[in-house]
C-alpha angles and dihedrals in degrees: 000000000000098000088050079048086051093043094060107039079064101053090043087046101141080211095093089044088053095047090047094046086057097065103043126071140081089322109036112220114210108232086239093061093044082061095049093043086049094041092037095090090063102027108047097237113139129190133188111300100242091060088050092046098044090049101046102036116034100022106031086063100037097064094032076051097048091050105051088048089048100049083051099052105047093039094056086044088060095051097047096046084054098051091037091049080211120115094202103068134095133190093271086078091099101059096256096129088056094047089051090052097049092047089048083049100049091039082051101048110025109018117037098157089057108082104239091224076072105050095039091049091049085042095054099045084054086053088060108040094047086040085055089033087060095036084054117105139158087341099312146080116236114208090229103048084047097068097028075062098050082052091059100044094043092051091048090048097049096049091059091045082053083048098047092045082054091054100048138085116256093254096063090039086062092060101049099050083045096056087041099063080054129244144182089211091117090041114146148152085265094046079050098043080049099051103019100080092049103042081044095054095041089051083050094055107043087050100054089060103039097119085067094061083071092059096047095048086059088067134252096289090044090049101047092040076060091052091263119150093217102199100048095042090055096045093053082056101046095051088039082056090048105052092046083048101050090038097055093035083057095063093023110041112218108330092178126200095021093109085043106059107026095057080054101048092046084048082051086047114044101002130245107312103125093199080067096028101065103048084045088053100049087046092050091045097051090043096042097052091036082060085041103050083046089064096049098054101045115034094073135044081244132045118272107212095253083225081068088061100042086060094052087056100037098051091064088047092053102051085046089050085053092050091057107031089124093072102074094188090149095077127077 
């Protein structure tokens, strides 16, 4: 098992994405010159500023960007589709995406002078903490009063975002709408030096205890047959989900289905065995929003938000998700 692990950690690799995103976009850049821009450090080759420029410092952290937001989100997606036991769900269960949308319009209307990265990543922490504060009964945390929860607090979030977009100049109105179909545009190394060491630490998390996922999905009586302490298992991964979440929605705005349809690509790939299952995850989902972002930024004369091109893609998974839901091979 470990060299068909291996295998396909290769061919998912999100490195031949990467090399192919740096050379498409408003300035095309010849795969020759990005060799001599990345050997020309130690080489003494120089090349015209701009490409240097262009290369280093939009492109360089846009993919770097894309590939930090997509391992989080689809890393978060598996574990909560484990501890769920439930295929359709995706880390914005939990209301985070509301709570991202209320703290960049807020940042937008109100606080300019406040980053949004800021504000969405504050306003989706709260998301989740008053998502877990109304799950939490009688010292645990019932699935279904969990997402029944997410419901609330996503409903309540979103009707002040819908209050604050009917307050605001249209200006402002543009860029929030903008920032809510999700976007790396302002992507930077700041933006990565921001994001990077959470999502970083949530990823790490999730995948140090990724054997226990299998014995989650299998359901309470089956874990703690298996020695599993159930609730706080499932807490650590759902506030693991939710700082890799909240990290990557405040530099990336909602990039939705990304955390639905890679956990079950790499399942279709390589079966249920979440040991395999997460660092697949994490590869696909970099890989899969780095090609993405690509697309958005170069099919048209514009920039397409990349959270425009994940739905497109998402709505056909989902109906097909929906075909075969009858078929649970996500679980162990």
């Amino acid at each position: 098992m470990s060299r068909t692990w291996l295998r396909w950690l290769l061919l998912l690799s999100p490195l031949p994405a990467a090399l192919t995103a740096l050379q498409f976009g408003a300035y095309p850049i010849s795969p020759g010159e990005i060799g001599l821009i990345l050997w020309g450090p130690f080489g003494g080759v120089e090349l015209p500023d701009h490409i240097i420029n262009i290369l280093w410092q939009v492109r360089l952290p846009r993919i770097f960007l894309a590939m930090l937001v997509g391992m989080a989100l689809s890393a978060s997606g598996t574990a909560l589709q484990a501890i769920f036991r439930n295929p359709l769900v995706d880390a914005f269960i939990l209301g985070l995406s509301a709570g991202a949308a209320l703290g960049c319009a807020l940042s937008v209307a109100f606080w300019p002078g406040l980053p949004i990265q800021v504000t969405a990543f504050l306003c989706s922490l709260l998301a989740a903490f008053l998502t877990f504060t109304l799950a939490h009964t009688r010292g645990e945390v019932p699935i279904l009063s969990l997402i029944l929860a997410g419901v609330i607090v996503s409903a309540f979030f979103s009707a002040l975002v819908s209050m604050i977009k009917f307050l605001v100049d249209p200006h402002k109105l543009a860029s929030i709408v903008f920032w809510l179909m999700g976007s790396l545009s302002l992507a930077d190394w700041l933006a990565v030096r921001q994001a990077g060491p959470w999502i970083g630490l949530g990823c790490f998390l999730i995948w140090l205890g990724r054997w226990r996922l299998n014995a989650l999905s299998m359901g309470d009586v089956e874990a703690k047959a298996l020695g599993i302490e159930v609730s706080r298992e499932r807490g650590l991964f759902l506030l693991a989900a939710a700082l890799s979440v909240a990290s990557a929605v405040s530099v990336s705005g909602i990039i939705g289905w990304v955390g639905l349809m890679v956990p079950h690509v790499v399942r279709m790939l390589a079966g249920p065995d979440h040991r395999w299952v997460v660092p697949l995850s994490m590869t696909l989902g970099a890989t899969f929003l780095v090609l993405s972002d690509t697309v958005a930024r170069t099919f048209t004369g514009g920039e397409i938000p990349v959270g425009i091109i994940t739905t497109l893609a998402g709505a056909p998974f989902f109906i097909f998700l929906l075909k075969q839901r009858g078929q649970e091979s996500w679980r162990t």
